[in-house]
N, C-alpha and C positions, 0 to 999 in steps of 0.2 A: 504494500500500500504506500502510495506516496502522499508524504504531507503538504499542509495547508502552505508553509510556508516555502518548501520546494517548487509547490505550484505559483506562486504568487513571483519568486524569480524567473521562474521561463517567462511568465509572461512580461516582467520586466525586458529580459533579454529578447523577447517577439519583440518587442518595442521597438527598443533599441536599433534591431536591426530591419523596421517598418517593415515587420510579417502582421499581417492583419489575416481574422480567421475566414473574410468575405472571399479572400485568394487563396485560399487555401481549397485543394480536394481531396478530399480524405475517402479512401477504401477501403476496406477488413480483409485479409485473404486466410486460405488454411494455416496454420502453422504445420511446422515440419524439424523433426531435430529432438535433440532432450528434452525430457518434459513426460512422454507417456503418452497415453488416451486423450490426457487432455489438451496435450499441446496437438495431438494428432487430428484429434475430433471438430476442435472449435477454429476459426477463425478469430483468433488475436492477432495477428501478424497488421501490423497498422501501414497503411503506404500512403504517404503524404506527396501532394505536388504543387508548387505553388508556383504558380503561371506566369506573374510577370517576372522571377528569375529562372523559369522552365528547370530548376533543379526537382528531382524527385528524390524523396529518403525512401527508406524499408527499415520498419525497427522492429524486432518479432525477441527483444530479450529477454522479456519475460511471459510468464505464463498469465497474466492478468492484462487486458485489454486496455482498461483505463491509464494504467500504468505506460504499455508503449504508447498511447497515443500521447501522452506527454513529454515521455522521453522522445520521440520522432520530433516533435514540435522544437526541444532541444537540438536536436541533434542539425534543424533546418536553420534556426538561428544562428547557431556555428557557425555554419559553413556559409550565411551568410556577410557573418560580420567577418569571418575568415578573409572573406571574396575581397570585402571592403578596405578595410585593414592593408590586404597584401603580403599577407604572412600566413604560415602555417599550422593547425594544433601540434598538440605534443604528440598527442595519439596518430596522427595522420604522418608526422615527422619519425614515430616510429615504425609504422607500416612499412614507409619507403625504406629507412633503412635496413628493415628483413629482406624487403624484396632486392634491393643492391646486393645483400649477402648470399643472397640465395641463386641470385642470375648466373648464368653461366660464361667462363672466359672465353673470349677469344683465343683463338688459335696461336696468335702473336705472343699475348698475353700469358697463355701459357706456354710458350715454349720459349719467352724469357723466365719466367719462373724454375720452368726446369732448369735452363740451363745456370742460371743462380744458384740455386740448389747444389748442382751438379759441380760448381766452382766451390761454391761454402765446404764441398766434402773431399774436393781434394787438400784445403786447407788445413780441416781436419784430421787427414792423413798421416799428414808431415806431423803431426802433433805425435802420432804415435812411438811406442819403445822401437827399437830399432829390431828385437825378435819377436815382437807381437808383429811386425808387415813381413814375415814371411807366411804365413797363417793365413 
């Protein structure tokens, strides 16, 4: 359940970022995911779209309807004041940098790596006792 005074800040930040609920279009879809029967059964899943910045959200985080549709309403303020601002969340600034870590090297990329590697352990080499490098 979300409080009185939770709710009374989003709509501070709707403000803020001039989302008014007249633009807004709000849909219910299935839920899908942890949860059980009830996330499976009911449509809680809240989908917000608000026309004059044509962004769309999807908030389906919890099991309680009323609940996403506030947090959605959040979530579209962000990303509007985001937009305005010209800077990034924290949470969005995280994503990216999983997705950076997670992408894949180039060819180049990797095969100066290797070839790095492959110097760092001839360095290493030379480090060794003199009857440990017949072995």
């Amino acid at each position: 359940m979300i409080s009185a005074e939770t709710i009374q800040r989003i709509k501070e930040m709707m403000e803020e970022a001039s989302v008014y609920e007249d633009d807004l279009e709000e849909s219910f879809i299935l839920g899908c995911g942890p949860g059980g029967q009830k996330t499976n059964k009911t449509s809680n899943v809240v989908r917000l779209s608000h026309e004059p910045s044509g962004i769309m959200v999807r908030c389906g985080e919890t099991r309680s309807r009323e609940t996403n549709r506030w947090m959605a309403r959040r979530t579209l303020a962000e990303m509007i004041l985001e937009r305005e601002r010209g800077r990034k969340s924290a949470a969005r600034q995280a994503a990216e940098k999983i997705r950076r870590q997670k992408r894949r090297r180039s060819r180049r990329q990797k095969q100066r790596m290797l070839d790095e590697k492959h110097a760092r352990s001839e360095i290493k080499a030379l480090r060794r006792r003199v009857d440990d490098a017949s072995q």
